[in-house]
Backbone and ligand atoms as CSV (ligand in chain L), in Angstrom:
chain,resi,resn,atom,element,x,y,z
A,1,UNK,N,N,-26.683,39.872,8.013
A,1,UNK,CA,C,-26.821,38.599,8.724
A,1,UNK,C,C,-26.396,38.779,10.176
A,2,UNK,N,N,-27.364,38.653,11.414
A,2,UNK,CA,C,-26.630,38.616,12.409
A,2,UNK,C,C,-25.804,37.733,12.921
A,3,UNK,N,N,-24.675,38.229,13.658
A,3,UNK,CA,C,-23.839,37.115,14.173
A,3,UNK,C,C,-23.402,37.243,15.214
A,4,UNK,N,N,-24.810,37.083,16.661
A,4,UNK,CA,C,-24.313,36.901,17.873
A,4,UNK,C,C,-25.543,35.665,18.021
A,5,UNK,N,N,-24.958,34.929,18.408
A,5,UNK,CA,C,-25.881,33.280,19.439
A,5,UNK,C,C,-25.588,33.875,21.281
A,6,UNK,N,N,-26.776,33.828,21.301
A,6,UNK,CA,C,-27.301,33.676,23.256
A,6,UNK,C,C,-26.934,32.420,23.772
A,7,UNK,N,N,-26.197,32.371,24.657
A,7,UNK,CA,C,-25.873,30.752,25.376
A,7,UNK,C,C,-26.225,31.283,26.714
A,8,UNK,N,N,-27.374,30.876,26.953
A,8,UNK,CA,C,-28.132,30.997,28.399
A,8,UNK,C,C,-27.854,29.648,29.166
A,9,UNK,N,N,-27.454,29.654,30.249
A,9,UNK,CA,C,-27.358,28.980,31.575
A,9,UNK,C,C,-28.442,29.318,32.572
A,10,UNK,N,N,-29.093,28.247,33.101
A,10,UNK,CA,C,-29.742,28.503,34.396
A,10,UNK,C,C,-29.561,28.536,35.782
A,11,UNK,N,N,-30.237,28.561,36.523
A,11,UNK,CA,C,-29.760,28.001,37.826
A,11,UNK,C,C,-29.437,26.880,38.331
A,12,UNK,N,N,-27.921,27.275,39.143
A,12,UNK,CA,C,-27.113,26.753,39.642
A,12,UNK,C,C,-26.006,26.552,38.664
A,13,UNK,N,N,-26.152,26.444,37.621
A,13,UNK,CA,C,-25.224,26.527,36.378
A,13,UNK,C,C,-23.741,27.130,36.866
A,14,UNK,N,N,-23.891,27.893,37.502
A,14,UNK,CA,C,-22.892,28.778,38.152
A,14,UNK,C,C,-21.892,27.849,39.005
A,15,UNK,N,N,-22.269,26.751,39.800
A,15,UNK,CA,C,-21.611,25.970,40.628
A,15,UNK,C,C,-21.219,24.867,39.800
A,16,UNK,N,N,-21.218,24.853,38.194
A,16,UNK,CA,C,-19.941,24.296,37.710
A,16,UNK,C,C,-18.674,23.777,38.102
A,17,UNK,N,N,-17.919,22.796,38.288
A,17,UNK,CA,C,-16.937,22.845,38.448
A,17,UNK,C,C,-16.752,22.468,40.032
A,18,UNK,N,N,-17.742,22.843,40.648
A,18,UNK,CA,C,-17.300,22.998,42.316
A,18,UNK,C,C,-18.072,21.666,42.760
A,19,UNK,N,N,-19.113,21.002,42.856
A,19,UNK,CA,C,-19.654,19.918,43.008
A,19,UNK,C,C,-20.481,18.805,42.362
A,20,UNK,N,N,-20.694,17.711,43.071
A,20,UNK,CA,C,-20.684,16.642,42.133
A,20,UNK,C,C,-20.352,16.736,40.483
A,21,UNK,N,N,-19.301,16.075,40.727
A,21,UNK,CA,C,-18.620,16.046,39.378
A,21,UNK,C,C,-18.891,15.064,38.769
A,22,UNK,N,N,-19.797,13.893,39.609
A,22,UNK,CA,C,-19.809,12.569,38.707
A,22,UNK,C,C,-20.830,12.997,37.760
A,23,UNK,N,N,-21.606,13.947,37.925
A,23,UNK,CA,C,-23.091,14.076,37.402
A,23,UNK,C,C,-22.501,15.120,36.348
A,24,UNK,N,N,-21.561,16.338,36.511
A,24,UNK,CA,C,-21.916,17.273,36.011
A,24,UNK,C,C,-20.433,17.416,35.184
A,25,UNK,N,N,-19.466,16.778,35.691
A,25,UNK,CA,C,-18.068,16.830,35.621
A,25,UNK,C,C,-17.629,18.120,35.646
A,26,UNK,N,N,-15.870,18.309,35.913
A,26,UNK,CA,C,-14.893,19.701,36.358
A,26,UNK,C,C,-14.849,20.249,35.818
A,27,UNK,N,N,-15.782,20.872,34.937
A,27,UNK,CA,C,-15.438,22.065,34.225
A,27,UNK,C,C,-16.338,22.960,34.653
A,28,UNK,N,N,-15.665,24.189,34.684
A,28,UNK,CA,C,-16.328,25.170,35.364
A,28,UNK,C,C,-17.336,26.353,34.449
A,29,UNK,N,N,-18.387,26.753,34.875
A,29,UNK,CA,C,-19.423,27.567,34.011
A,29,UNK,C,C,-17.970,28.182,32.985
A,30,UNK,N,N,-17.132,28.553,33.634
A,30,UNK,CA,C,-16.274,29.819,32.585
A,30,UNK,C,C,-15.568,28.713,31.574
A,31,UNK,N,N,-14.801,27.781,31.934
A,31,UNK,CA,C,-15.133,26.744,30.793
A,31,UNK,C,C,-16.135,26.545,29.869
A,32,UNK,N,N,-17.027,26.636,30.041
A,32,UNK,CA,C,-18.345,26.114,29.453
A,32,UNK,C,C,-18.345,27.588,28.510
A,33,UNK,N,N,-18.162,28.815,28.696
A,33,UNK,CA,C,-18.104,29.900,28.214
A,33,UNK,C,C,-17.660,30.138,27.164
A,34,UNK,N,N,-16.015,30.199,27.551
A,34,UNK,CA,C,-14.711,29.831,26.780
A,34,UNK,C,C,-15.235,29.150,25.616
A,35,UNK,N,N,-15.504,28.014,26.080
A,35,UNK,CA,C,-15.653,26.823,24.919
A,35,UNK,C,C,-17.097,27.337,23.712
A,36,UNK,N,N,-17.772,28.049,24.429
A,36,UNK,CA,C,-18.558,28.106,22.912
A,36,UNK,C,C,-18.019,29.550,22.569
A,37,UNK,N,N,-17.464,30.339,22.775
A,37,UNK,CA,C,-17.044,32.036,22.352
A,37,UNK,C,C,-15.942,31.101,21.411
A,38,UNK,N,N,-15.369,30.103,22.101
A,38,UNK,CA,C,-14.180,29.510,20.473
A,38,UNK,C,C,-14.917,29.114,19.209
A,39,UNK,N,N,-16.088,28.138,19.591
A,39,UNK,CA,C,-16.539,27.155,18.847
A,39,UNK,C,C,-17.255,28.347,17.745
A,40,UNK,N,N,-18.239,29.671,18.572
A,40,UNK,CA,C,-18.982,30.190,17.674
A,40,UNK,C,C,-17.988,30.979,16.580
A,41,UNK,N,N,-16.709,31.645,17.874
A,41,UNK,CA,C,-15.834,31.995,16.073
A,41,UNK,C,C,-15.192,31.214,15.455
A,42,UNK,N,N,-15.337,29.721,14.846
A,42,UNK,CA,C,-14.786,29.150,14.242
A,42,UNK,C,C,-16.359,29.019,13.085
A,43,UNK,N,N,-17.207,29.676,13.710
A,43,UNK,CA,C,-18.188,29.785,12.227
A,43,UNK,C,C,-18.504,31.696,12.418
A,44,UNK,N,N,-17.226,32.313,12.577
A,44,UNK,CA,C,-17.549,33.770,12.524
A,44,UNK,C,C,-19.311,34.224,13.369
A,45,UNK,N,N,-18.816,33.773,14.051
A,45,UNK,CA,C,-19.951,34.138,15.195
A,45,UNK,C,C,-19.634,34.610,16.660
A,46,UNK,N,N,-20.333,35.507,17.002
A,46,UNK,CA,C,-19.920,35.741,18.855
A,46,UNK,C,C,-20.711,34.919,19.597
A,47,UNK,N,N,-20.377,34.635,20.526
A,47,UNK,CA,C,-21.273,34.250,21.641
A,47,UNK,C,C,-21.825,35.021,22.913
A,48,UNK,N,N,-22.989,35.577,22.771
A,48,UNK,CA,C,-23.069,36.367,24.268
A,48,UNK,C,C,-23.526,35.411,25.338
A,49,UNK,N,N,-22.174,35.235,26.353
A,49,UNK,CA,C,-22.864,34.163,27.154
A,49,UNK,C,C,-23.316,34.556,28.464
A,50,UNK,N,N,-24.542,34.057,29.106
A,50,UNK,CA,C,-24.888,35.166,30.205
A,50,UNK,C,C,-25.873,33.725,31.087
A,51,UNK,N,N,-25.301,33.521,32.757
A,51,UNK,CA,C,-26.376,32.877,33.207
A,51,UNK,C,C,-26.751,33.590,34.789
A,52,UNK,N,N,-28.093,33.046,34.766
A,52,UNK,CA,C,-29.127,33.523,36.001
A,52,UNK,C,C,-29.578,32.552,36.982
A,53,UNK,N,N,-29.907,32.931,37.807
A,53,UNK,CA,C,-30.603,31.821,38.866
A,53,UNK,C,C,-31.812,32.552,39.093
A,54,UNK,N,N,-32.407,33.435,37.974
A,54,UNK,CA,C,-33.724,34.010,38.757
A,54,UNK,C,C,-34.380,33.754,37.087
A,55,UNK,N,N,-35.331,33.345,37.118
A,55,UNK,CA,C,-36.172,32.421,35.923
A,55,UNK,C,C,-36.572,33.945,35.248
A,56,UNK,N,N,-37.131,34.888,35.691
A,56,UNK,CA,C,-37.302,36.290,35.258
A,56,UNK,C,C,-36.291,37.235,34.074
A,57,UNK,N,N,-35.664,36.065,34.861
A,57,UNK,CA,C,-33.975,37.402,34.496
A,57,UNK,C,C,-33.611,36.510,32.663
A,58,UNK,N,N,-34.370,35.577,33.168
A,58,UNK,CA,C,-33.523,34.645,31.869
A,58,UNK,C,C,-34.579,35.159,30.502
A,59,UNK,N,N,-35.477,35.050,31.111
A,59,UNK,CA,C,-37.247,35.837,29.834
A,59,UNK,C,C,-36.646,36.951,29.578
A,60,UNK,N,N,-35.832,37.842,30.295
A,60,UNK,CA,C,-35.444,39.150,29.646
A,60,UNK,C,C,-34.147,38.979,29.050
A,61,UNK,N,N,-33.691,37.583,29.277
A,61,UNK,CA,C,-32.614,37.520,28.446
A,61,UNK,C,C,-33.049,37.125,26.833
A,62,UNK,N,N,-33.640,36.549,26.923
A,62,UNK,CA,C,-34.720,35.959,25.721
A,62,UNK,C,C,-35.127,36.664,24.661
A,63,UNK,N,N,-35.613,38.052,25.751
A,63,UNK,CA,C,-36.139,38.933,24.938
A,63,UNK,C,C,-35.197,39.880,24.301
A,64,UNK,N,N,-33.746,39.957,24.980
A,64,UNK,CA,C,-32.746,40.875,25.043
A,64,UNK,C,C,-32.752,40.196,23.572
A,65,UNK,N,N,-32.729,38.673,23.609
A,65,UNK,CA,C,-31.756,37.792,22.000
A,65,UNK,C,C,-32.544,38.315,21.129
A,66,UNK,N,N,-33.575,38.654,21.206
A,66,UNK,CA,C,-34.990,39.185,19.686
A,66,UNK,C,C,-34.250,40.442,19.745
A,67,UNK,N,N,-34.266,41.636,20.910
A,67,UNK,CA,C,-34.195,42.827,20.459
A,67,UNK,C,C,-32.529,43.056,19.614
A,68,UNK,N,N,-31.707,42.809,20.236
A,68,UNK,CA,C,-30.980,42.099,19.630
A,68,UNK,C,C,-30.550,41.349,18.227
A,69,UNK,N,N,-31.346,40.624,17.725
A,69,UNK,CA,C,-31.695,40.150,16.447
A,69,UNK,C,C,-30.574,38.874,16.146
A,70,UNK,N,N,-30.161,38.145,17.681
A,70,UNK,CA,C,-29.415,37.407,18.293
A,70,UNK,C,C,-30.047,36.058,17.014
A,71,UNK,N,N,-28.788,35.752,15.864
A,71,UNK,CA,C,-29.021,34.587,15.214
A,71,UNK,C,C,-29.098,32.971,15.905
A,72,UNK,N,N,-29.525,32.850,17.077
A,72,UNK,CA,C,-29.269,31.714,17.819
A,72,UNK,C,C,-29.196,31.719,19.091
A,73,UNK,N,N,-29.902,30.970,19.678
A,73,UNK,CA,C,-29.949,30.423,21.429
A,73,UNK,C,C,-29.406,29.317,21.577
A,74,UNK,N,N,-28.551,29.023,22.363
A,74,UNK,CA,C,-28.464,27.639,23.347
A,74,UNK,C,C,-29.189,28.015,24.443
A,75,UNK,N,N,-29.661,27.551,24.974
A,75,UNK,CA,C,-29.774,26.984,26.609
A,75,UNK,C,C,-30.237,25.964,27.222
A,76,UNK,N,N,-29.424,26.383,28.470
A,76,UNK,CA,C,-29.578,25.389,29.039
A,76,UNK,C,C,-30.158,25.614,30.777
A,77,UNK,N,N,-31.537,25.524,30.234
A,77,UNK,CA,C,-32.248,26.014,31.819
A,77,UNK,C,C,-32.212,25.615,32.771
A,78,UNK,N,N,-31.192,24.405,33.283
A,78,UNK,CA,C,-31.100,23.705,34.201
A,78,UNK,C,C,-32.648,23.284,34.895
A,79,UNK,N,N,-32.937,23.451,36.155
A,79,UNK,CA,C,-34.107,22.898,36.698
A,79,UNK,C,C,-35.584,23.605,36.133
A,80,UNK,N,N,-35.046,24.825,35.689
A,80,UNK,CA,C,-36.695,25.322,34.742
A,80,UNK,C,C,-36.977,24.893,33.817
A,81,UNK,N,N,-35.808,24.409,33.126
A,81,UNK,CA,C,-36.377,23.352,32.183
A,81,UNK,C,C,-37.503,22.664,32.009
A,82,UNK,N,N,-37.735,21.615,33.272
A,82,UNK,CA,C,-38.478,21.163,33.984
A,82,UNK,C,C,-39.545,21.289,34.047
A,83,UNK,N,N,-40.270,23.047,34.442
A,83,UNK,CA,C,-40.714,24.070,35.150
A,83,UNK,C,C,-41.380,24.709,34.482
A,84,UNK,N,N,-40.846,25.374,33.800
A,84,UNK,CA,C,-41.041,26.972,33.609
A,84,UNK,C,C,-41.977,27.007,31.678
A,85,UNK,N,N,-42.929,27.144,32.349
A,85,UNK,CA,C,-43.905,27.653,31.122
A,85,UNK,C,C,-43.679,29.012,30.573
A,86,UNK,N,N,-43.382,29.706,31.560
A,86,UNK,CA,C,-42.657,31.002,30.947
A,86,UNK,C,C,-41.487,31.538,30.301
A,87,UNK,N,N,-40.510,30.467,30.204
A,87,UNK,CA,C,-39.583,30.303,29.564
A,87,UNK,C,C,-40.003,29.677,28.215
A,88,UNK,N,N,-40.673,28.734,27.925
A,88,UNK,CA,C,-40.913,28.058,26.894
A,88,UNK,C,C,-41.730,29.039,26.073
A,89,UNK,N,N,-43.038,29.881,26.781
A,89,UNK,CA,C,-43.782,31.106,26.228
A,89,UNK,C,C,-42.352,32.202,25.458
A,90,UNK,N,N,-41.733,32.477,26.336
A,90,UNK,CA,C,-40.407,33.448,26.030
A,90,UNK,C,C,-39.984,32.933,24.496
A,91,UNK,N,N,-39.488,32.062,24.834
A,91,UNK,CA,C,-38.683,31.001,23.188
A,91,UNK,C,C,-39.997,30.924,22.592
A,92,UNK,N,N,-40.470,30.688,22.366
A,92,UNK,CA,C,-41.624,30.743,21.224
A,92,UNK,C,C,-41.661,32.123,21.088
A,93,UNK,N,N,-42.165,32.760,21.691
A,93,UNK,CA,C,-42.475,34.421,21.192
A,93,UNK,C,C,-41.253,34.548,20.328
A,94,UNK,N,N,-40.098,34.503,20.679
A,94,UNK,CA,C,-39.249,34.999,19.991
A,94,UNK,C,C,-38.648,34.703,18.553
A,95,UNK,N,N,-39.196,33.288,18.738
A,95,UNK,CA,C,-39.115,33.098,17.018
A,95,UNK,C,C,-37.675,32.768,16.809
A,96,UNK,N,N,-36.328,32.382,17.820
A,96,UNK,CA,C,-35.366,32.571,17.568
A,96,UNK,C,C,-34.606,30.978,17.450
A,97,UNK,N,N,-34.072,30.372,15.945
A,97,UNK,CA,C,-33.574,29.018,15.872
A,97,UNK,C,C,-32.974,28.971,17.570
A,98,UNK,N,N,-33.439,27.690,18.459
A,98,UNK,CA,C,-33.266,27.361,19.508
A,98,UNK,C,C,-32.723,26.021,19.620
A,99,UNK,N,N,-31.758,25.795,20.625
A,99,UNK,CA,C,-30.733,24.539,21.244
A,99,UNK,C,C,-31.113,24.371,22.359
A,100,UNK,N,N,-31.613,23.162,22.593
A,100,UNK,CA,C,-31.791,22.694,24.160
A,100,UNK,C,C,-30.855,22.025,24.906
A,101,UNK,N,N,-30.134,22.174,25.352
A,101,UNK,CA,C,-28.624,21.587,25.942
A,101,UNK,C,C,-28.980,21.421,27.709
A,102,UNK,N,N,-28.685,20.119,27.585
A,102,UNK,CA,C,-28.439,19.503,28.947
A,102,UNK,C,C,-26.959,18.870,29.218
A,103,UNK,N,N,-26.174,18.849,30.077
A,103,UNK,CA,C,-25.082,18.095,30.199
A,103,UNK,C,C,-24.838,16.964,30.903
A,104,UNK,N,N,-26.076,16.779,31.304
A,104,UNK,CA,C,-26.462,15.117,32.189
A,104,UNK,C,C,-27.133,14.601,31.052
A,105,UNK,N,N,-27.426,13.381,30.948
A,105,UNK,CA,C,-28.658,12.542,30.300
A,105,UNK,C,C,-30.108,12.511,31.272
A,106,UNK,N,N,-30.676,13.377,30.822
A,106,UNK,CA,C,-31.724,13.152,31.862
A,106,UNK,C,C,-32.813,12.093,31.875
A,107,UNK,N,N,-32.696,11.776,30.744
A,107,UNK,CA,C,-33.678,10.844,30.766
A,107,UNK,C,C,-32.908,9.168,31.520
A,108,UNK,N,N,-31.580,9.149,32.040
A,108,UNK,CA,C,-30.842,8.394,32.742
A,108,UNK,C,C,-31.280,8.779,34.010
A,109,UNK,N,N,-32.272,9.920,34.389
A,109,UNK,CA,C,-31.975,10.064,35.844
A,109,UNK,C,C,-33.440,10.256,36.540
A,110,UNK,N,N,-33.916,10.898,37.122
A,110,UNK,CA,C,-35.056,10.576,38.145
A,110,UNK,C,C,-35.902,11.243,36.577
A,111,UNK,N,N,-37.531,10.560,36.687
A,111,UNK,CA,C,-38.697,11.083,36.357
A,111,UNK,C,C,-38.976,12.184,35.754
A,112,UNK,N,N,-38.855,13.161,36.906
A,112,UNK,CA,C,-39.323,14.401,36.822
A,112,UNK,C,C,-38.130,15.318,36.095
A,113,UNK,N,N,-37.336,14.839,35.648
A,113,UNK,CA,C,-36.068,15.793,34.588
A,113,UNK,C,C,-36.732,15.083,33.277
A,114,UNK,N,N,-37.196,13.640,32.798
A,114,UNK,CA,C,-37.887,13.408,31.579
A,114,UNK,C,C,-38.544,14.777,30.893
A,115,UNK,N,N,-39.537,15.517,31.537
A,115,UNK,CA,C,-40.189,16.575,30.583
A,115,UNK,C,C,-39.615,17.570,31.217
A,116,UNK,N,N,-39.258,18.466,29.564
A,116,UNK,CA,C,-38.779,19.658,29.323
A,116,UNK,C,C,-39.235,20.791,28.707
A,117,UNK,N,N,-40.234,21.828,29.186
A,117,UNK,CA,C,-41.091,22.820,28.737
A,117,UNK,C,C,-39.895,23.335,26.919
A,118,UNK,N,N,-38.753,23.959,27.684
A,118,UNK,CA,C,-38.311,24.540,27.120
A,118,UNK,C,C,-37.388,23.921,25.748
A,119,UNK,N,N,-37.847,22.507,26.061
A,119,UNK,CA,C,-37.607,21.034,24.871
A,119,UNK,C,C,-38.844,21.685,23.442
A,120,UNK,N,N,-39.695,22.214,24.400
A,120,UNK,CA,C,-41.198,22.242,22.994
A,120,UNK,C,C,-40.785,23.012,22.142
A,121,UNK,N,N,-39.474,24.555,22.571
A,121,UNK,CA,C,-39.977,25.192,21.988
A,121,UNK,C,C,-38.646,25.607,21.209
A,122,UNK,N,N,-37.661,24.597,21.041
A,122,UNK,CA,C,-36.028,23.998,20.586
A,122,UNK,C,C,-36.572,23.432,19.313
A,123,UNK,N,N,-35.845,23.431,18.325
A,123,UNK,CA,C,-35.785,22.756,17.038
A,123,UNK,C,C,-35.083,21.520,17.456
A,124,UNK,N,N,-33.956,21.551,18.664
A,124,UNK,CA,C,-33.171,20.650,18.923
A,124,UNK,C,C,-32.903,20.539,20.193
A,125,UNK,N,N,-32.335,19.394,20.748
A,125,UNK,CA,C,-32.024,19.396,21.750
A,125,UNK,C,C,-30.636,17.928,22.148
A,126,UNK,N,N,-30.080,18.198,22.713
A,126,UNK,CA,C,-28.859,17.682,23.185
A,126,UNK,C,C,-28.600,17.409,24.779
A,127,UNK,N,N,-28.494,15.911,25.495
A,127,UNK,CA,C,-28.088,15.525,26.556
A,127,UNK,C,C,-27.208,14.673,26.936
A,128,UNK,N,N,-26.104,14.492,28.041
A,128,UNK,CA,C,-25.994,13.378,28.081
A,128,UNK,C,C,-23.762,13.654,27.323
A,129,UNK,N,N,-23.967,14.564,26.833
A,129,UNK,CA,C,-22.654,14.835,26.120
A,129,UNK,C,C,-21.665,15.718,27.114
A,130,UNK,N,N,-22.279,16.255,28.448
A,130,UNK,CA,C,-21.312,16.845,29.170
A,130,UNK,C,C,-21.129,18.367,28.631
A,131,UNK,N,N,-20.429,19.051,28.599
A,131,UNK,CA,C,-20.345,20.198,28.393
A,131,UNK,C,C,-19.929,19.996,27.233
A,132,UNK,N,N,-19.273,19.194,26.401
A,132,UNK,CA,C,-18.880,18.802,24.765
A,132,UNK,C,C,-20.460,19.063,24.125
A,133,UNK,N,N,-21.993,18.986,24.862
A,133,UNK,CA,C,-23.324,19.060,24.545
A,133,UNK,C,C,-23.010,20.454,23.758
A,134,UNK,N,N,-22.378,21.529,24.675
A,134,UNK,CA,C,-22.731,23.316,23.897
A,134,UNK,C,C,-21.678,23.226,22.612
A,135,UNK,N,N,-20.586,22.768,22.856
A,135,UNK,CA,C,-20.164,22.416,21.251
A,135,UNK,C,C,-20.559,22.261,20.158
A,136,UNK,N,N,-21.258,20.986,20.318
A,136,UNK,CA,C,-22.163,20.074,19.493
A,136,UNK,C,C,-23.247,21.352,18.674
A,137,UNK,N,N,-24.094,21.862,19.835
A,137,UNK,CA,C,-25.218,22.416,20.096
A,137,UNK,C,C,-25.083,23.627,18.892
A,138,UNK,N,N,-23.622,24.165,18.992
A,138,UNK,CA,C,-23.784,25.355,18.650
A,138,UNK,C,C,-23.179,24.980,17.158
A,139,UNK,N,N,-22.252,23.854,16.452
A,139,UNK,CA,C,-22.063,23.100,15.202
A,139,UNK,C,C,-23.786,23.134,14.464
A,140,UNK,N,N,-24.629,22.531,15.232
A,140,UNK,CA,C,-25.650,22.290,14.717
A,140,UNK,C,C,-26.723,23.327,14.620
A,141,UNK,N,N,-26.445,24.200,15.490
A,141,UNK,CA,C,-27.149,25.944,14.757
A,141,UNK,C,C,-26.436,26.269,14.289
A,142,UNK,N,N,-25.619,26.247,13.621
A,142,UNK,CA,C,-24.394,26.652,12.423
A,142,UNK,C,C,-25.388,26.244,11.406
A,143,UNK,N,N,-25.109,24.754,11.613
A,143,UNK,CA,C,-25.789,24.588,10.267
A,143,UNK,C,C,-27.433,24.561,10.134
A,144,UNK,N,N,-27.676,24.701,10.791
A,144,UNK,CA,C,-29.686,25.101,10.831
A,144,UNK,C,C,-29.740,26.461,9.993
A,145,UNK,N,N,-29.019,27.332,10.721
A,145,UNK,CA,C,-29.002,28.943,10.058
A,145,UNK,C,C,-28.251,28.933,8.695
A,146,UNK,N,N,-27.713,27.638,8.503
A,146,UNK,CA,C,-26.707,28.157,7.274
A,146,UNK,C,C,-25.565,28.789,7.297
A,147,UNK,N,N,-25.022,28.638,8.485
A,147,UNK,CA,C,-23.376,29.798,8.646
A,147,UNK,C,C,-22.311,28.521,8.476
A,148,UNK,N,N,-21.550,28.519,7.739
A,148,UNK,CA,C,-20.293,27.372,7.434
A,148,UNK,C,C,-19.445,27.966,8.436
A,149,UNK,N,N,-18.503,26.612,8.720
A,149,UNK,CA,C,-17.473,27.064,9.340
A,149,UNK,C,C,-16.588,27.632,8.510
A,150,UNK,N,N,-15.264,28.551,9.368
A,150,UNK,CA,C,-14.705,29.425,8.139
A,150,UNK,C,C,-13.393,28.370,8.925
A,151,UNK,N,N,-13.080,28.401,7.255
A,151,UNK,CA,C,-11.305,27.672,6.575
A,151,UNK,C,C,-10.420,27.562,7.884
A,152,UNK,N,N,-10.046,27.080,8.762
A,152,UNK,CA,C,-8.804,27.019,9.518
A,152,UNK,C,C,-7.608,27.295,9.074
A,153,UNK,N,N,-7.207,27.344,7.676
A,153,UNK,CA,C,-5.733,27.265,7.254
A,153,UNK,C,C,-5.613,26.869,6.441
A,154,UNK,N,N,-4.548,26.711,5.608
A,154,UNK,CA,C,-4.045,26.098,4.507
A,154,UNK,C,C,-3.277,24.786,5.185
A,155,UNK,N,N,-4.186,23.685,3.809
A,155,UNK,CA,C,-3.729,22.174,4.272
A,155,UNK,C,C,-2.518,22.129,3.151
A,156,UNK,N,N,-1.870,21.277,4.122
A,156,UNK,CA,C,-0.456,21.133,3.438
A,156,UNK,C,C,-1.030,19.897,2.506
L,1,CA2,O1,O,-27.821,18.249,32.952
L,1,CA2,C1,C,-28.069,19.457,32.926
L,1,CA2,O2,O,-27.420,20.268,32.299
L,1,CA2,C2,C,-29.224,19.976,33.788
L,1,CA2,O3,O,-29.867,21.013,33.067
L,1,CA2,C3,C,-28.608,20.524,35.052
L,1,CA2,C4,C,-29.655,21.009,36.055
L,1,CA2,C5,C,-30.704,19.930,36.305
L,1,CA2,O4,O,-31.729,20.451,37.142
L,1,CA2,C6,C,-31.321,19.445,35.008
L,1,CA2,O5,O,-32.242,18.415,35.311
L,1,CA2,C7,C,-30.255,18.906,34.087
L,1,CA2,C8,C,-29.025,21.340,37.388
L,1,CA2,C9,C,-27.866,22.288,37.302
L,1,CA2,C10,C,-27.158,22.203,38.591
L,1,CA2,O6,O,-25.795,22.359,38.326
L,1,CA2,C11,C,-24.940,22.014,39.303
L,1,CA2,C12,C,-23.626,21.970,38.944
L,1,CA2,C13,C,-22.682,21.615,39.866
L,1,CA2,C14,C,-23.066,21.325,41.171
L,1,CA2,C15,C,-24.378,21.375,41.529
L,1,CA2,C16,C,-25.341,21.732,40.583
């Protein structure tokens, strides 16, 4: 059974933390990191988390998750979302259970964030939850793939 999930970030993803916070709030990409490398080993999973600002770089990340045999994607393509037919081509080719994670509500915000190429080609998708979204995101490819969370401890 493999057990690494891809958590792809797009561009600008990187400026986390540093501006408008009303939109995106203070937590910084490495936050955003942190938080699913915990969440995925609390269902014995890694997280390889990796983001780009070059739309190219992210298709070979895509492809890296197949060669790989990467049980799970998040991402979150920021403005290619939008965009990018070649990203959505990428996720389909790959055949790999997919999370669409936004941390704004976009459909709260201008028009042109409404359609999401890389929405077609997600079993799921998540907005609107803030960075608590890759949490969520990655609970719910847990359970798509079938991986339980493992025991925390003995309850008193
Ligand atoms: O809400 C999201 O997660 C988005 O994917 C973020 C994208 C935006 O183009 C999508 O419509 C929705 C933009 C990412 C830009 O991130 C920044 C973070 C801090 C400061 C400036 C930009």
């Amino acid at each position: 059974m493999a057990r690494t999930i891809y958590v792809l970030n797009g561009p600008n993803l990187n400026l986390l933390g540093t501006r408008e916070p009303e939109t995106y709030g203070h937590a910084t990409l490495a936050d955003v990191e942190t938080l699913c490398k915990m969440t995925a080993a609390q269902f014995g999973l890694e997280a390889d988390c990796r983001q780009s600002n070059r739309e190219g770089e992210l298709v070979d990340f895509i492809h890296d998750a197949r060669a790989k045999q990467a049980a799970g994607i998040i991402i979150n393509a920021g403005g290619y979302s939008h965009t990018s037919i070649a990203l959505h081509d990428a996720l389909a080719a790959v055949k790999i259970p997919t999370v669409e994670v936004h941390i704004s509500n976009i459909y709260a915000r201008e028009d042109f964030r409404h359609h999401s190429f890389t929405a077609k080609a997600a079993f799921a998708s998540l907005c609107g939850f803030g960075i608590d979204g890759y949490r969520l995101a990655i609970h719910g490819l847990a359970a798509k793939i079938g991986v339980r969370e493992i025991a925390s401890g003995a309850q008193a």
